[in-house]
Each structure stands twice: as structure tokens, then as C-alpha cells.
Backbone as a ProteinNet text record, in pm:
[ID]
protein_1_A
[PRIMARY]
XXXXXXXXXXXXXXXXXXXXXXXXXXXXXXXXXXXXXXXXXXXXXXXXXXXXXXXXXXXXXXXXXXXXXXXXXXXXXXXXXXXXXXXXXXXXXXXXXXXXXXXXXXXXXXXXXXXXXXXXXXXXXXXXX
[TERTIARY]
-2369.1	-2452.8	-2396.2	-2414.1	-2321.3	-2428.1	-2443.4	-2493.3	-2428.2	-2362.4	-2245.6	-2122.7	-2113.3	-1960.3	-1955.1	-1832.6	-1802.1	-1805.5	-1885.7	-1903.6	-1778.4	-1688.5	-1542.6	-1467.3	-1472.4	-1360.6	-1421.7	-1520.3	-1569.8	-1531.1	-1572.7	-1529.6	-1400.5	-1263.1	-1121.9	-1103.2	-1153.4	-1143.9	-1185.6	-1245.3	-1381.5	-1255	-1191.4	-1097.2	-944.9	-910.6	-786.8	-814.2	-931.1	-950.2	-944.8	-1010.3	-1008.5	-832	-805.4	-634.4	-535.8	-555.5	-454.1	-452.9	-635.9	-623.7	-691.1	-725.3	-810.5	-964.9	-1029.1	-1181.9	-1221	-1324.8	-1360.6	-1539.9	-1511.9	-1647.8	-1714.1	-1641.8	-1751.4	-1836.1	-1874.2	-2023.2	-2123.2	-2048.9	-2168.1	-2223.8	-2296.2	-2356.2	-2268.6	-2215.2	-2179.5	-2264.6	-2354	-2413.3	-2321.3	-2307.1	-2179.7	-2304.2	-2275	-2383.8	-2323.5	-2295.3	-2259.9	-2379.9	-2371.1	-2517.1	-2508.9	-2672.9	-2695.2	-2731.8	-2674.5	-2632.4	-2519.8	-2423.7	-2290.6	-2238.7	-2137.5	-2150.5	-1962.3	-1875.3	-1750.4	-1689.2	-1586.4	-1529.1	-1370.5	-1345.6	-1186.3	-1127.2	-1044.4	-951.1	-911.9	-908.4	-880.5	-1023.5	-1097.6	-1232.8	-1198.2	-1100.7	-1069.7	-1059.4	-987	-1010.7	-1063.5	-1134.7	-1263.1	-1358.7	-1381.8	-1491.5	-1425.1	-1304.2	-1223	-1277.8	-1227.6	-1232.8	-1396.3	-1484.9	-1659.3	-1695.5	-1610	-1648.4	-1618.9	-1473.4	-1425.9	-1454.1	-1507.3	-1561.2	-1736.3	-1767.3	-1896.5	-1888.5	-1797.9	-1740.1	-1695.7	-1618.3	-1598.7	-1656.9	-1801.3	-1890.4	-1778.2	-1683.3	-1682.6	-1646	-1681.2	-1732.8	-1614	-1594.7	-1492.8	-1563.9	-1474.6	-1472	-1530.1	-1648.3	-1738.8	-1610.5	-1522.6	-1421.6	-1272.4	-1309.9	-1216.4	-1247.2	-1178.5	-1187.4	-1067.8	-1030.6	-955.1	-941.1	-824.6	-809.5	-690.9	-715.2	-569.8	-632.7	-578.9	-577.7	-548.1	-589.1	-574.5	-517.9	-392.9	-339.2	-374.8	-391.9	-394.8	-318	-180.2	-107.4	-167.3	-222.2	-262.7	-189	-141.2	-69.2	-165.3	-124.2	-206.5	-125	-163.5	-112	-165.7	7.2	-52.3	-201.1	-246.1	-327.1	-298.2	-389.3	-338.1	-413.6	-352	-395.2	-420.2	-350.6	-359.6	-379.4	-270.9	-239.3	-412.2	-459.9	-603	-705.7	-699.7	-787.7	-783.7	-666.5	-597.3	-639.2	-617.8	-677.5	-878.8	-904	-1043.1	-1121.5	-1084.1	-1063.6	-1094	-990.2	-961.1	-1098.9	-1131.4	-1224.8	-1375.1	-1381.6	-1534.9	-1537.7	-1410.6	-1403.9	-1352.8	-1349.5	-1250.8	-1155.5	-1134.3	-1042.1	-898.5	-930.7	-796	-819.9	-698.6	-731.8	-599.5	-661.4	-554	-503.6	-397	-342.7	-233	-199.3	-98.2	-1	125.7	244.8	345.7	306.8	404.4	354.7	279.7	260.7	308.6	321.4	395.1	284.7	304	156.6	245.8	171.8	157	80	73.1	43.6	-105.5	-240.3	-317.6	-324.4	-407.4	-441.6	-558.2	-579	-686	-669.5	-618.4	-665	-508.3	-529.3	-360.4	-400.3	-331	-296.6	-184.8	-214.1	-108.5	-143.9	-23.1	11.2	8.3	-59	-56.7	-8.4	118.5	147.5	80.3	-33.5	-108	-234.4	-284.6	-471.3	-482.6	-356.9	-397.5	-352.7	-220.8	-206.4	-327.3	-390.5	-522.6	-610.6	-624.7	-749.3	-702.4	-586.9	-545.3	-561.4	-524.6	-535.6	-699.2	-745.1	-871.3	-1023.3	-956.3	-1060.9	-974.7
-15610.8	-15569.6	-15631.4	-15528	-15594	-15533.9	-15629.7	-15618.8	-15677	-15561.8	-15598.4	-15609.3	-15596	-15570	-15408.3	-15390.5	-15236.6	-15281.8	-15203.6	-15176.4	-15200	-15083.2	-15009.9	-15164.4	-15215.7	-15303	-15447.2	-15449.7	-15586.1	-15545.9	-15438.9	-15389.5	-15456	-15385	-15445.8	-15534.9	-15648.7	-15792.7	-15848.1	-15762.5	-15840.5	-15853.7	-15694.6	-15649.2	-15761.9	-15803.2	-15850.4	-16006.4	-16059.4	-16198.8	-16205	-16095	-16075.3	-16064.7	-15977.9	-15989.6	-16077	-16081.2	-16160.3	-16302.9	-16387.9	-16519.1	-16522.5	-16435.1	-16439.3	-16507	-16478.7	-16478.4	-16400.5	-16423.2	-16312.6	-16313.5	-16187.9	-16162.4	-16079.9	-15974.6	-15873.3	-15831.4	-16019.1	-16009.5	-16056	-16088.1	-16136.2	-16026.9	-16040.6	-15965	-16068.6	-15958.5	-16033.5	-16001	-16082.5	-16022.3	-16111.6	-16054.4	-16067.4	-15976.9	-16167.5	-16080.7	-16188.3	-16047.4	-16129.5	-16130.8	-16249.7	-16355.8	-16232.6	-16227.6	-16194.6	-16088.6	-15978.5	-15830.5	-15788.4	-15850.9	-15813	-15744	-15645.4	-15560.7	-15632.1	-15628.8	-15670.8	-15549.9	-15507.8	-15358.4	-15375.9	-15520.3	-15501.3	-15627.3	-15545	-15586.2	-15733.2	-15812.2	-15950.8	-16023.8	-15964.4	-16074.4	-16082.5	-16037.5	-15981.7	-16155.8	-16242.4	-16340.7	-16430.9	-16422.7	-16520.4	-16484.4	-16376.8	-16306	-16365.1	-16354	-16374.2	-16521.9	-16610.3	-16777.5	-16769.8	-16675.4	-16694.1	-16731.2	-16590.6	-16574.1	-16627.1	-16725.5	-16767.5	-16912.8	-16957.3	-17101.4	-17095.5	-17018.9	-16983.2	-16960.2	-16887.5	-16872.5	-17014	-17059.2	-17223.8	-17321.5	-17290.5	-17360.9	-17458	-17478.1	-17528.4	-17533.2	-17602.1	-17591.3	-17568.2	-17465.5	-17430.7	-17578.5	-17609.3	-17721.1	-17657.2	-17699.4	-17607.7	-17607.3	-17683.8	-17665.2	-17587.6	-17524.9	-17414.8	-17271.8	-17206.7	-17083.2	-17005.5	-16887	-16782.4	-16652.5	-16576.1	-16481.4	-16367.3	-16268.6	-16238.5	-16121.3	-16009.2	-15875.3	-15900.6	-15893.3	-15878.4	-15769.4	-15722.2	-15581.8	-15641.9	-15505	-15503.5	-15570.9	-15611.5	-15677.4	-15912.9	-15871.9	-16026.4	-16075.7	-16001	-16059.2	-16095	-16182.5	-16165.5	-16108.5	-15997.6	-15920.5	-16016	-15987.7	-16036.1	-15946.8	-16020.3	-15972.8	-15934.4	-15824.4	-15874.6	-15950.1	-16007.2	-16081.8	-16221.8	-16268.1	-16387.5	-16521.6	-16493.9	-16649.2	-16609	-16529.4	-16512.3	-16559.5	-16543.5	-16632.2	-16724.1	-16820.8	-16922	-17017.2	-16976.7	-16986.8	-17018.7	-16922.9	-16932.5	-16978.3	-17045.2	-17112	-17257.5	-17321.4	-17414	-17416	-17343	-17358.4	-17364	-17330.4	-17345.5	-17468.9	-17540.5	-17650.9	-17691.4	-17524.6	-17547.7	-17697.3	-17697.5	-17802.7	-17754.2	-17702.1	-17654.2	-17466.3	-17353.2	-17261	-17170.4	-17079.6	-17024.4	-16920.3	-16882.1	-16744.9	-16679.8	-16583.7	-16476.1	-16588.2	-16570.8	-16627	-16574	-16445.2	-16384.5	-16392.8	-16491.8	-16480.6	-16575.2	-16555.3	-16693.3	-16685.8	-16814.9	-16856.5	-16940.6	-17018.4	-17106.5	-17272.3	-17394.8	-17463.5	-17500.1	-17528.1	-17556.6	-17724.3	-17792.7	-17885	-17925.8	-18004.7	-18006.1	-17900.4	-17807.6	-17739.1	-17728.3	-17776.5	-17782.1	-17602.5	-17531.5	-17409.3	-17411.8	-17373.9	-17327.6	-17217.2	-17162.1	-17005.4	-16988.2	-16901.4	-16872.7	-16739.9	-16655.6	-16557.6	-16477.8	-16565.3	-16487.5	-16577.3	-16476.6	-16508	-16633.4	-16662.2	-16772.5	-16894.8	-16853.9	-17028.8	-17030.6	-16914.4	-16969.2	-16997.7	-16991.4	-17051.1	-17159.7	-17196.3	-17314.3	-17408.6	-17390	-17436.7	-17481.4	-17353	-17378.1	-17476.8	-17469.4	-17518.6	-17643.1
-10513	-10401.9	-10274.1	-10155.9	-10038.7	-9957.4	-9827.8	-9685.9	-9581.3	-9510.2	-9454.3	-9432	-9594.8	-9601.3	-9702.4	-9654.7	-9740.6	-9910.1	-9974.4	-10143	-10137.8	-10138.3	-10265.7	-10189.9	-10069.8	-10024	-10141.3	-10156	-10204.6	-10370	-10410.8	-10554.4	-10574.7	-10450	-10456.9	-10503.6	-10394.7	-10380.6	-10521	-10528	-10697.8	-10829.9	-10787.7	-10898.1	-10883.5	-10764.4	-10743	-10831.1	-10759	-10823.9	-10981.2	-11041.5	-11209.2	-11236	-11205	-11212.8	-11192.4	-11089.1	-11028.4	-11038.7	-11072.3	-11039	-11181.4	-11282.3	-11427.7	-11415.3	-11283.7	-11309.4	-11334.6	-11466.9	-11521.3	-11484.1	-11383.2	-11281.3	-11333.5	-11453.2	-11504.3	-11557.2	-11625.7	-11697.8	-11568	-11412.5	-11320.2	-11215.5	-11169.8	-11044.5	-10903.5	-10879.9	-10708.6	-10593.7	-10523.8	-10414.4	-10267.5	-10160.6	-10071.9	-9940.8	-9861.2	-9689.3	-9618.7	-9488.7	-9394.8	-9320.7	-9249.1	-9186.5	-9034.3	-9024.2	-8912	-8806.9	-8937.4	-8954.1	-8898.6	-8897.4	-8880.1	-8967	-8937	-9018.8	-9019	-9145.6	-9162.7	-9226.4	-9090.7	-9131.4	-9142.4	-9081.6	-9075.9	-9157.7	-9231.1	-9354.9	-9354.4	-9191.9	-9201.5	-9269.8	-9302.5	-9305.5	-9492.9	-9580.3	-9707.8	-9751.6	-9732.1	-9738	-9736.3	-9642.5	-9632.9	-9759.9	-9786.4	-9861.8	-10028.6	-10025	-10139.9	-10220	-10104.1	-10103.5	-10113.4	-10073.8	-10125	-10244.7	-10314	-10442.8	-10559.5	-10495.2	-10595.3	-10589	-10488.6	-10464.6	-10545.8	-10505.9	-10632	-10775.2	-10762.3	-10894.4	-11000.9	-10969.5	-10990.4	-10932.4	-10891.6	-10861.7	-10779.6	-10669.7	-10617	-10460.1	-10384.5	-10234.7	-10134.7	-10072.1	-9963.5	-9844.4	-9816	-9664.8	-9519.3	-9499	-9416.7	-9252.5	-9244.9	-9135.5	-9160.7	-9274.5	-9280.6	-9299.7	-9224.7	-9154.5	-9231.8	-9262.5	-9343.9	-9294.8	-9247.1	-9218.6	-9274.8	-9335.7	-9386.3	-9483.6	-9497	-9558.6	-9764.4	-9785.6	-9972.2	-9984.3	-10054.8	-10140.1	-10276.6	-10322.9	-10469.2	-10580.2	-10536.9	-10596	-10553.5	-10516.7	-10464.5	-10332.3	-10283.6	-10190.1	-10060.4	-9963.6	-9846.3	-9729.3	-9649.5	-9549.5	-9394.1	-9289.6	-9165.4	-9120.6	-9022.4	-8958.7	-8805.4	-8706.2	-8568.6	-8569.3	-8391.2	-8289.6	-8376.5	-8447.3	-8537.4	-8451.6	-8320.8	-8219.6	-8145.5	-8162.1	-8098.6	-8172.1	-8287.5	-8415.9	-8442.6	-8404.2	-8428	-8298	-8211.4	-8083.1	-8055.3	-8118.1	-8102.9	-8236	-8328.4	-8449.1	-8382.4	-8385.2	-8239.7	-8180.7	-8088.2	-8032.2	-8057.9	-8189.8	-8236.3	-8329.5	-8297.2	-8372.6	-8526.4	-8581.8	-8723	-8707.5	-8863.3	-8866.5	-8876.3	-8993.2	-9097.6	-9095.1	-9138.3	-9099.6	-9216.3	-9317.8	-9336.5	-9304.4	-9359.9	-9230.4	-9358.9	-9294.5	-9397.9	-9359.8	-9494.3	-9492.4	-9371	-9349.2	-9185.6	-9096.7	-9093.4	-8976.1	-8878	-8742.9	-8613.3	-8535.4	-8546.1	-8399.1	-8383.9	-8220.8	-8179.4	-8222.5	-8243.4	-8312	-8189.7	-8216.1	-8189.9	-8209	-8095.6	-8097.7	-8202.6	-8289.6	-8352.9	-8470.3	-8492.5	-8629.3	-8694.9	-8802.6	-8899.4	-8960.1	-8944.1	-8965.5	-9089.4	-9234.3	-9334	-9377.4	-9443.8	-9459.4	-9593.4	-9645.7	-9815	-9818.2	-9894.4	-9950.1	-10037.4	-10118	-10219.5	-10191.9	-10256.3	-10301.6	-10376.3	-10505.5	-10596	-10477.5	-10393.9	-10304.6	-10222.7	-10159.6	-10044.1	-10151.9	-10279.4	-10318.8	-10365.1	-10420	-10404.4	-10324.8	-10193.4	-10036.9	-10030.3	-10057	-10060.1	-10110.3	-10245.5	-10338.4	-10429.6
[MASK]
+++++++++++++++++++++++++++++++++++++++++++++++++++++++++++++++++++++++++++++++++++++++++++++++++++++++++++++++++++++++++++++++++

């Protein structure tokens, strides 16, 4: 069940983690809301949502000062995003600490937030959790 975010995109995500990282989600109910009524339509938010489910999933706690941005393919990979030095940037500014990002991606280095790059879903949940 989703509010907020797209069904078939959260289905994906649901499907990549079973594959790709071997949680096995299909005896659970996933419910997935973004706060506020925001509605999450673009493909960078694929990560964050990822690192949700799988920090619940293994009952264990994502670092409330890290922030995640980056596209999921089906193969597990994580895709750049745009305007990344803009996320990265305004990351930074709401005080994040730490921040992950696609492996292609180039920014600029921010004061205050250590920025690393994961290629796949299993290193950001690595990174992550």
C-alpha cells in the first residue's frame, strides 16, 4: 500500500531488493507514505524509499542525518540523478550530515556533509545500515 508514492514504482523497488539484495518481502505487506501529502513522482526519491524498507526490514535504523538520492534499475544498479551539486548543496543546508549519491556522479565537496557514492543498492545499504 502506497500514499504518495507510485504503486508499480514501489512494486519495482520491492522486486529489486528481493533479488538483488535476497530480502525476502513476499510473505510481508509493505505500506510506503510520504509525510505531508507530497506526492514522490521522480525516480531520484528510488533510494531513499529503498534504504526505508530495508532498514525496517532488518529492523535496523537508517541515521536520521542521512539523506539518499539516486534512481534504482532493475538490475540493482543506482542511476545519476539531475541537478545532484543542487541536492548536495541543499542537503548541506538543512543540516544533513552524511549523503549518498549515484557512483557517476561529480559534485562539488560541501562543507559539513561527507558525500559517498554507491554503484548498487547492496553498497548504499551497506553505507547505510
Amino acid at each position: 500500500m502506497t500514499t504518495g508514492v507510485e504503486y508499480n514504482r514501489l512494486v519495482m523497488i520491492l522486486a529489486v531488493l528481493e533479488k538483488r539484495l535476497g530480502l525476502h518481502l513476499g510473505g510481508y505487506d509493505a505500506y510506503v507514505n510520504a509525510v505531508g501529502g507530497v506526492r514522490l513522482t521522480e525516480p531520484a526519491a528510488d533510494l531513499a524509499v529503498a534504504l526505508a524498507v530495508a532498514s525496517s526490514f532488518r529492523d535496523q535504523v537508517v541515521a536520521p542525518e542521512l539523506v539518499a538520492v539516486g534512481e534504482i534499475g532493475l538490475t540493482g544498479e543506482i542511476r545519476p540523478v539531475t541537478a545532484v551539486d543542487k541536492r548536495v548543496r541543499e542537503a548541506a543546508k538543512l543540516g544533513f550530515r552524511r549523503m549518498i549519491i549515484p557512483a557517476g556522479s561529480r559534485i562539488t565537496a560541501e562543507e559539513g556533509l561527507q558525500v559517498v557514492k554507491a554503484g548498487t543498492l547492496a553498497e548504499a545499504v551497506a553505507l547505510a545500515l
